[in-house]
Biopython code that builds the backbone (N, CA, C, O; Angstrom):
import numpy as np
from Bio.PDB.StructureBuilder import StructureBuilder

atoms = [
    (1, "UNK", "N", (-51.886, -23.548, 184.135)),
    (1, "UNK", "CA", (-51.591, -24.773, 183.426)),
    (1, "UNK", "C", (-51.340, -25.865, 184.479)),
    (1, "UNK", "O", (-50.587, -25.608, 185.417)),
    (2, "UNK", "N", (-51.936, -27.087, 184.376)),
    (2, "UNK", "CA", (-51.883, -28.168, 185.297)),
    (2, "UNK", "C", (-50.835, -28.979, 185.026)),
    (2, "UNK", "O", (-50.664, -29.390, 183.879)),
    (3, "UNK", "N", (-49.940, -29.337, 186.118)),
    (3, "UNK", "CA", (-49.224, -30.820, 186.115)),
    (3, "UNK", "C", (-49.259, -31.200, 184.639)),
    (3, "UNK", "O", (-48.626, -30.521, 183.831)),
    (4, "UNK", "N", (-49.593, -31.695, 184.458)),
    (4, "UNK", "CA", (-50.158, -33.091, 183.392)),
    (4, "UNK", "C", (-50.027, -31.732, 182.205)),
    (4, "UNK", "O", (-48.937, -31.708, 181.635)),
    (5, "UNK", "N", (-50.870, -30.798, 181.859)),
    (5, "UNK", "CA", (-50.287, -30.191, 181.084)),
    (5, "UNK", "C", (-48.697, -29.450, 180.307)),
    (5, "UNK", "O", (-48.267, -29.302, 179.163)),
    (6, "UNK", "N", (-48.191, -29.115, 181.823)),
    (6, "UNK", "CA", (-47.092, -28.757, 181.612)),
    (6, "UNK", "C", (-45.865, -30.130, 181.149)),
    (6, "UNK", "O", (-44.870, -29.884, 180.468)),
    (7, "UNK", "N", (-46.153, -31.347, 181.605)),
    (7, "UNK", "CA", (-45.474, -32.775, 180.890)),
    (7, "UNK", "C", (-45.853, -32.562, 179.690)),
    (7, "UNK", "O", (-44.974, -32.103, 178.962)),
    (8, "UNK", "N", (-46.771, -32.720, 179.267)),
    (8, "UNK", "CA", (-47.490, -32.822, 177.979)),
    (8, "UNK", "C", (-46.635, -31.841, 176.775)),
    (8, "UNK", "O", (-46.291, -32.091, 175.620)),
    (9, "UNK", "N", (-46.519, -30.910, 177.442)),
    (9, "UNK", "CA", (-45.746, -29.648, 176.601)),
    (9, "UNK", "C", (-44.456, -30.149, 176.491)),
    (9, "UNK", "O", (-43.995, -30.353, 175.368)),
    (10, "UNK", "N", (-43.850, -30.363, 177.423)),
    (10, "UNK", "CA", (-42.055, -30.867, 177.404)),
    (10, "UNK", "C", (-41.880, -31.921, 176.526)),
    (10, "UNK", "O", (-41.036, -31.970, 175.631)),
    (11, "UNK", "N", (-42.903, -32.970, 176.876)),
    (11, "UNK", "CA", (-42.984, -34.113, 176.013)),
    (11, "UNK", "C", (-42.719, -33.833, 174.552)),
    (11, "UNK", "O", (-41.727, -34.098, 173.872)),
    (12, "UNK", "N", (-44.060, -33.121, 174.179)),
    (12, "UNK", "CA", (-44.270, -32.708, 172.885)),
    (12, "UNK", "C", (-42.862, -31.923, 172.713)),
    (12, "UNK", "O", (-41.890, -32.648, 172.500)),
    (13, "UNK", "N", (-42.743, -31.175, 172.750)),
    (13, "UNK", "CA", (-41.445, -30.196, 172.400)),
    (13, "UNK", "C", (-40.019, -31.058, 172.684)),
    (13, "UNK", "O", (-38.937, -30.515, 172.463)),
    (14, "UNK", "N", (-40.097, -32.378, 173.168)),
    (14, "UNK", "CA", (-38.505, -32.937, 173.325)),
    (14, "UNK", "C", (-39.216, -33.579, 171.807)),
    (14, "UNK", "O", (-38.700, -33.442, 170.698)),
    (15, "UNK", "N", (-39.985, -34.005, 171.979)),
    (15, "UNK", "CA", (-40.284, -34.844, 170.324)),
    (15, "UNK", "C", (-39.990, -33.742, 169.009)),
    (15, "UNK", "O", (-39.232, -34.102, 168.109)),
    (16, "UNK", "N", (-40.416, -32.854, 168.984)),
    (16, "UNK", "CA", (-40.348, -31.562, 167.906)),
    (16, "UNK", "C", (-39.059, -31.647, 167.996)),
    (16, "UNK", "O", (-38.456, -32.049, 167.001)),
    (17, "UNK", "N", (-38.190, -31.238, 169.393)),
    (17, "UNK", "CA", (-36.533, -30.689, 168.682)),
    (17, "UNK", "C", (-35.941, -32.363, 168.496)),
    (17, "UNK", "O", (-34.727, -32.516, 168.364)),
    (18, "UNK", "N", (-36.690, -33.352, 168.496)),
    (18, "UNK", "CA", (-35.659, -34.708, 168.250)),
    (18, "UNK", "C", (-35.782, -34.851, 166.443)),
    (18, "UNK", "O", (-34.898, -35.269, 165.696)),
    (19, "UNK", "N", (-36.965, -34.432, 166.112)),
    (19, "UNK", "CA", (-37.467, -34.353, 164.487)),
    (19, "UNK", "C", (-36.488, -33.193, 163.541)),
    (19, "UNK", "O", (-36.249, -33.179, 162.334)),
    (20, "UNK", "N", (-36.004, -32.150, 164.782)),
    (20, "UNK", "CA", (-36.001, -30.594, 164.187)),
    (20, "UNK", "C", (-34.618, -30.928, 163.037)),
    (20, "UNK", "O", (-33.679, -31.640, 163.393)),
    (21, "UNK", "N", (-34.659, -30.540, 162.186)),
    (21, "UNK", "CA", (-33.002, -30.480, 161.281)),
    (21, "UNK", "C", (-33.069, -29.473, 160.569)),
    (21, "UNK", "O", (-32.664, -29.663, 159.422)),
    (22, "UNK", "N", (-33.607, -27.953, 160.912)),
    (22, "UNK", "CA", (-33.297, -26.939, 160.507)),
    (22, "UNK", "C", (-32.177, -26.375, 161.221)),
    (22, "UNK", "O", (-32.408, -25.625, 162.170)),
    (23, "UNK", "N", (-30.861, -26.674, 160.843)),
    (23, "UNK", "CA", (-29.311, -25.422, 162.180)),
    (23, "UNK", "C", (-29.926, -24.555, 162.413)),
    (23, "UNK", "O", (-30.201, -24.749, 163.597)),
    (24, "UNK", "N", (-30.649, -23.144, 161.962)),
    (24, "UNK", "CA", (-30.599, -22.612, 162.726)),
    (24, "UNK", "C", (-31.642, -21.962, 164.048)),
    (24, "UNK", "O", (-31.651, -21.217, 165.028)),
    (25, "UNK", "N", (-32.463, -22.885, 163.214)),
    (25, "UNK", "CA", (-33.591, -23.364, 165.135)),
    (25, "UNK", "C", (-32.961, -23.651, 165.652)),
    (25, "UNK", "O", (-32.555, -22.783, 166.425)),
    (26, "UNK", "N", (-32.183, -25.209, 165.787)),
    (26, "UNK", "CA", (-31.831, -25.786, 166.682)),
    (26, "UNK", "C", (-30.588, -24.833, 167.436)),
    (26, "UNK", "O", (-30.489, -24.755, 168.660)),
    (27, "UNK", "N", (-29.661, -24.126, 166.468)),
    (27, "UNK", "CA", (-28.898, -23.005, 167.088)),
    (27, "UNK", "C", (-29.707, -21.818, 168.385)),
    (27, "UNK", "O", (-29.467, -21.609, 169.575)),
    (28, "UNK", "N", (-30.607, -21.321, 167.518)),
    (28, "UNK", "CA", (-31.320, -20.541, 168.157)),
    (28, "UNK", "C", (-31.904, -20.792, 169.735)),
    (28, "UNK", "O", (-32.057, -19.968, 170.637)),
    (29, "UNK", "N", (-32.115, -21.952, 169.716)),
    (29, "UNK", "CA", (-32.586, -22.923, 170.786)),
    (29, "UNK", "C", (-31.216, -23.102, 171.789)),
    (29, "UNK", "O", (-30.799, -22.748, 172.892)),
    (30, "UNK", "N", (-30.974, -23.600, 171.059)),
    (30, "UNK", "CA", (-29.183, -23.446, 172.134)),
    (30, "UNK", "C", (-28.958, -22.530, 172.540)),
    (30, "UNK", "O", (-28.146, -22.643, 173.458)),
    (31, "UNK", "N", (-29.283, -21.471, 172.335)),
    (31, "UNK", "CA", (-28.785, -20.343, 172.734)),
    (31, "UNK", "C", (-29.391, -19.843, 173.703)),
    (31, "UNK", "O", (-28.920, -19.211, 174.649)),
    (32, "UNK", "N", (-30.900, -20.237, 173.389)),
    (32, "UNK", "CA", (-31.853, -19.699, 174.530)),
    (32, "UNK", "C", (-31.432, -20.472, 175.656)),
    (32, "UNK", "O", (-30.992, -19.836, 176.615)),
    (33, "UNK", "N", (-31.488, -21.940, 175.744)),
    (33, "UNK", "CA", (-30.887, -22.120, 176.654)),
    (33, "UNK", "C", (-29.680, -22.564, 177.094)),
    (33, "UNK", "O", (-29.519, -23.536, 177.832)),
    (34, "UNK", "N", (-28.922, -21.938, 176.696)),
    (34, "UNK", "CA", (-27.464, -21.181, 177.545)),
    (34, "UNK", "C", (-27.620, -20.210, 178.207)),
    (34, "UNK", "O", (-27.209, -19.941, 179.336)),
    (35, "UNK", "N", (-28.375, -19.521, 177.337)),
    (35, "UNK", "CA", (-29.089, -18.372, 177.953)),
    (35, "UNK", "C", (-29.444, -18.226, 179.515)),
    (35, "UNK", "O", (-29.076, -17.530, 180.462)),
    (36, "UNK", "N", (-30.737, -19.691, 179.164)),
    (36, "UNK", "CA", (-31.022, -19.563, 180.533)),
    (36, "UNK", "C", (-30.419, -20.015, 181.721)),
    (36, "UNK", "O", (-30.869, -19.709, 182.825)),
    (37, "UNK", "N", (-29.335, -20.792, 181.549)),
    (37, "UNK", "CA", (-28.587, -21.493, 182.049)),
    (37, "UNK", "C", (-27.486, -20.307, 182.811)),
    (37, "UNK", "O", (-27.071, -20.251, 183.969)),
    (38, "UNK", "N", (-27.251, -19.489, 181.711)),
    (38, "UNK", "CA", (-26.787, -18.377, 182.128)),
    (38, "UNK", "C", (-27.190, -17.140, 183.174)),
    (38, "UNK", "O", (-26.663, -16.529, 184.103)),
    (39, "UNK", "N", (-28.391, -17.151, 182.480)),
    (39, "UNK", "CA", (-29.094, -16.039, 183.139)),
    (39, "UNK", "C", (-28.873, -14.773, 182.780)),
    (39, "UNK", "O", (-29.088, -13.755, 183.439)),
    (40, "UNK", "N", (-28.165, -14.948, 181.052)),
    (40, "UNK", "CA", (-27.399, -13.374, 180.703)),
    (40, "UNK", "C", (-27.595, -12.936, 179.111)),
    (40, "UNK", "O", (-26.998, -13.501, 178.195)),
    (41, "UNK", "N", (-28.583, -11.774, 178.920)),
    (41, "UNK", "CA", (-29.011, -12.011, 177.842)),
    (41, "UNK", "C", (-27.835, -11.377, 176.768)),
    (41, "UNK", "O", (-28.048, -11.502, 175.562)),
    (42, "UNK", "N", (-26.829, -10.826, 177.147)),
    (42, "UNK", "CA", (-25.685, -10.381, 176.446)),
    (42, "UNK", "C", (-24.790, -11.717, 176.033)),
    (42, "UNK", "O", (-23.807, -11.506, 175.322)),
    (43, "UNK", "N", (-25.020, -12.816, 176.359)),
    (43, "UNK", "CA", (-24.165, -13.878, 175.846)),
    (43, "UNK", "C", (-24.884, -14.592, 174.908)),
    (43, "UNK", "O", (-24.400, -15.636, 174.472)),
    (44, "UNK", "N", (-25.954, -14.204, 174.528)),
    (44, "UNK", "CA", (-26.798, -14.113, 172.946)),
    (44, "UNK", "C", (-26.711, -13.559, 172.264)),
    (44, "UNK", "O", (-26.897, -12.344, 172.195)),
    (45, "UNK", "N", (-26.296, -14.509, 171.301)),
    (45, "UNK", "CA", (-25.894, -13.839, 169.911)),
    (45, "UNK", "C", (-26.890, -12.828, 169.057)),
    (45, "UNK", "O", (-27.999, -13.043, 168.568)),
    (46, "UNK", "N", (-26.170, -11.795, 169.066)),
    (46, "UNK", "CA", (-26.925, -10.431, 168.551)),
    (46, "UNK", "C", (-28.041, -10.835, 167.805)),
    (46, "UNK", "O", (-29.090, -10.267, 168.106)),
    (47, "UNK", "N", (-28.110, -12.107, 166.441)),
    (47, "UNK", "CA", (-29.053, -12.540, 165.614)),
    (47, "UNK", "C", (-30.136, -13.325, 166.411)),
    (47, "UNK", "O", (-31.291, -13.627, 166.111)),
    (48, "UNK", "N", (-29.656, -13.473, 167.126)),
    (48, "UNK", "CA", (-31.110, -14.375, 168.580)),
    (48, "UNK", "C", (-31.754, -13.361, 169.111)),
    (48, "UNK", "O", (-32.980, -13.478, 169.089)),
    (49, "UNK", "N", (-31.372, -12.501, 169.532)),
    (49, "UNK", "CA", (-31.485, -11.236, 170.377)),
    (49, "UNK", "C", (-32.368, -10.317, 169.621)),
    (49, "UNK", "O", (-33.380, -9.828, 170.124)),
    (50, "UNK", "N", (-31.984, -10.091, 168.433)),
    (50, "UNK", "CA", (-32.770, -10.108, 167.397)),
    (50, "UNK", "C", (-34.436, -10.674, 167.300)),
    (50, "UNK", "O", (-35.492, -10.044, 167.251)),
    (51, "UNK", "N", (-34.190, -11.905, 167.297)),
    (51, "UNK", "CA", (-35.373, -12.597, 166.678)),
    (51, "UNK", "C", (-36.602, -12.612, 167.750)),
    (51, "UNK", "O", (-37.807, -12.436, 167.564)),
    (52, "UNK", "N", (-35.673, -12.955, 169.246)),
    (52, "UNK", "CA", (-36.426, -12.602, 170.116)),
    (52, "UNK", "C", (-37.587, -11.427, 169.999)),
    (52, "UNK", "O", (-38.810, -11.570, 170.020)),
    (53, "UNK", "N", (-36.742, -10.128, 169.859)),
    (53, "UNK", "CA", (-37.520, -9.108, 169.903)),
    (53, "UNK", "C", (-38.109, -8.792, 168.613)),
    (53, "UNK", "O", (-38.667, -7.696, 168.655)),
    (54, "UNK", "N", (-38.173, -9.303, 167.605)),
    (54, "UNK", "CA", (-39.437, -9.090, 166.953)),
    (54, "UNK", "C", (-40.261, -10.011, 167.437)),
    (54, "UNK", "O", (-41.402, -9.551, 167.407)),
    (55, "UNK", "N", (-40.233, -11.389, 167.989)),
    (55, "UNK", "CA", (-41.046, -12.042, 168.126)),
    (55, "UNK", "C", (-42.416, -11.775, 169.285)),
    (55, "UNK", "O", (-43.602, -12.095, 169.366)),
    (56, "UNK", "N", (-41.566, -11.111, 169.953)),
    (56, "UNK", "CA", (-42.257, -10.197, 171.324)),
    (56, "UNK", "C", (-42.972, -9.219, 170.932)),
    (56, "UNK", "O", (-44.007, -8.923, 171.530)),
    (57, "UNK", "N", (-42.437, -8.393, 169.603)),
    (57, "UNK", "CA", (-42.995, -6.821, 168.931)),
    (57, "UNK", "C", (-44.696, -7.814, 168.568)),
    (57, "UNK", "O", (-45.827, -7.526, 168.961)),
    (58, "UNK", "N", (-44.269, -8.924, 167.748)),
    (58, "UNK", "CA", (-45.130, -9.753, 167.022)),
    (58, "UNK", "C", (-46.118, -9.423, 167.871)),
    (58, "UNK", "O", (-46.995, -8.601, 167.605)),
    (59, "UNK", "N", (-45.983, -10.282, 169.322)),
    (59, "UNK", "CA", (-47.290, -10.834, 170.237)),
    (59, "UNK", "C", (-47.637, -9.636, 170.614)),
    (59, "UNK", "O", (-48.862, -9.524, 170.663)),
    (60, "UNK", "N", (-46.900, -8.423, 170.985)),
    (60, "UNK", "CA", (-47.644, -6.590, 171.319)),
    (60, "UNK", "C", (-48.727, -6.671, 170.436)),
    (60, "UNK", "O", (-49.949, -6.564, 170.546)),
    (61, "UNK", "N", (-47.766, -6.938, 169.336)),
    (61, "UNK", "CA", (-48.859, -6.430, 167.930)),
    (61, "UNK", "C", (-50.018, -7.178, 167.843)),
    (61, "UNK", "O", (-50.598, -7.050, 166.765)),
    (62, "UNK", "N", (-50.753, -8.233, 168.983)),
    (62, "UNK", "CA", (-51.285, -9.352, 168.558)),
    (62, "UNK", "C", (-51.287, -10.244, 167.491)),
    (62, "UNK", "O", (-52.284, -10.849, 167.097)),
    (63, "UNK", "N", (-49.748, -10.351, 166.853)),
    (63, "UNK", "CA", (-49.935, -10.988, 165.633)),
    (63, "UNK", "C", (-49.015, -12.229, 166.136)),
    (63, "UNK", "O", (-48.046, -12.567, 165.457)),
    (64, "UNK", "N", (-49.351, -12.914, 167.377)),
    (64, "UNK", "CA", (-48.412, -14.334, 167.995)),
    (64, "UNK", "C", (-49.780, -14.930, 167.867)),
    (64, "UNK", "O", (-50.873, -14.395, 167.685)),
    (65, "UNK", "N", (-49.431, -16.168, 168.008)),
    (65, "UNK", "CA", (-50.709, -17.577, 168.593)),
    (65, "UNK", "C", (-50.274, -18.060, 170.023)),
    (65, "UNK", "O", (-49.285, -17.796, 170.707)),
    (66, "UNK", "N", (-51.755, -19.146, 170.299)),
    (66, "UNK", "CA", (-50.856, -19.835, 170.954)),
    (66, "UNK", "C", (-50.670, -20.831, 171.190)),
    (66, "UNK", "O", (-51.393, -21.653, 170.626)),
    (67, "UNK", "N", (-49.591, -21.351, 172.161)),
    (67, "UNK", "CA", (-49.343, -22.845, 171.604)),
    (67, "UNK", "C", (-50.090, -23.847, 171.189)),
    (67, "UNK", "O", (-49.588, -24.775, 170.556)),
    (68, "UNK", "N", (-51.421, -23.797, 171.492)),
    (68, "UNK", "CA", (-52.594, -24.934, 170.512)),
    (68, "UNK", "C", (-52.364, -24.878, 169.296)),
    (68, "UNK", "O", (-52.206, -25.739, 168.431)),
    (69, "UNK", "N", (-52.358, -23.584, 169.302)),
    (69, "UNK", "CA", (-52.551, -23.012, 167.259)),
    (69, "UNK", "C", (-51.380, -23.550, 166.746)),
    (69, "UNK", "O", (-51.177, -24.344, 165.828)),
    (70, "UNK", "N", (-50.363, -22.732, 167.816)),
    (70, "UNK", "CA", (-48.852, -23.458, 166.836)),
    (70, "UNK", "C", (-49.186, -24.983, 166.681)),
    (70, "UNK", "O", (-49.331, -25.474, 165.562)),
    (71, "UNK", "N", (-49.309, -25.752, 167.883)),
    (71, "UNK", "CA", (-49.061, -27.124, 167.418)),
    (71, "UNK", "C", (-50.052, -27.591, 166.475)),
    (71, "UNK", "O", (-49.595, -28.360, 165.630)),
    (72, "UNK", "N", (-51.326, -27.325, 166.390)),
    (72, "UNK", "CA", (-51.930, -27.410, 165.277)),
    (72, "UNK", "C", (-51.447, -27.657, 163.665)),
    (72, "UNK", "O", (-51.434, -28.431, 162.708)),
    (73, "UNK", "N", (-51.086, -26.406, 164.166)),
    (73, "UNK", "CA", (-50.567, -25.603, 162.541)),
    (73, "UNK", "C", (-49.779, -26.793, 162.221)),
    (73, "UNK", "O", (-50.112, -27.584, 161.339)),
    (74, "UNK", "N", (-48.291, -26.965, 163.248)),
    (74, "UNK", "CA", (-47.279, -27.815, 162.826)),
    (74, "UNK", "C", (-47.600, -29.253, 162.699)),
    (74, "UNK", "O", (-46.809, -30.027, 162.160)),
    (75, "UNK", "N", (-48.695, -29.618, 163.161)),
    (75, "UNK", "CA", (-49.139, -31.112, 163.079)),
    (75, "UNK", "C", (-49.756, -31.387, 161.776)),
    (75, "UNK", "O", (-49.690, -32.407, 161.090)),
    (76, "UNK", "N", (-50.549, -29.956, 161.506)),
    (76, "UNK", "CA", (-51.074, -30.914, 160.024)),
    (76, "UNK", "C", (-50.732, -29.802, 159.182)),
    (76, "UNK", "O", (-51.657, -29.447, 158.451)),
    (77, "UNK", "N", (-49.206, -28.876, 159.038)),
    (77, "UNK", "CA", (-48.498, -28.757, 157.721)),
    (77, "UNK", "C", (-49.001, -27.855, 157.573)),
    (77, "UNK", "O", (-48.814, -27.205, 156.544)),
]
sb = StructureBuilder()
sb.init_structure("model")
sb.init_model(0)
sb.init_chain("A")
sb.init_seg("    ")
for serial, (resi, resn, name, xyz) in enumerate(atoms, 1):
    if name == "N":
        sb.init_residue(resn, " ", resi, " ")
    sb.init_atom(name, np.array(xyz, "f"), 0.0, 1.0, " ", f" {name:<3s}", serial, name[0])
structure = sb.get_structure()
């Protein structure tokens, strides 16, 4: 991924969580990064920890996208 791509992504995604008003994304999100801030995946809350790992089982399973598709998807609903 190039420069200019990787802005492009941050960009986009500071715009998504400035729109976001679902709690518990935006929770979930917090958490990740505390997380990373942390560097400790035990100071995630068991229900994150959780979601994580199906989300990971998901992409094993090939049943993830990727981020084109997501933003796709989320751009036109």
């Amino acid at each position: 991924m190039s420069i200019a791509e990787i802005e492009k992504t941050k960009s986009d995604l500071i715009h998504w969580i400035q729109e976001l008003e679902d709690m518990n994304m935006l929770t979930m999100l917090e958490g990740i990064k505390d997380q990373e801030e942390k560097e400790d995946w035990d100071l995630l809350p068991e229900a994150h920890r959780r979601s994580i790992i199906r989300g990971v089982e998901q992409i094993e399973k090939g049943e993830g996208m990727s981020s084109e598709e997501f933003w796709l998807r989320l751009k036109n609903g």
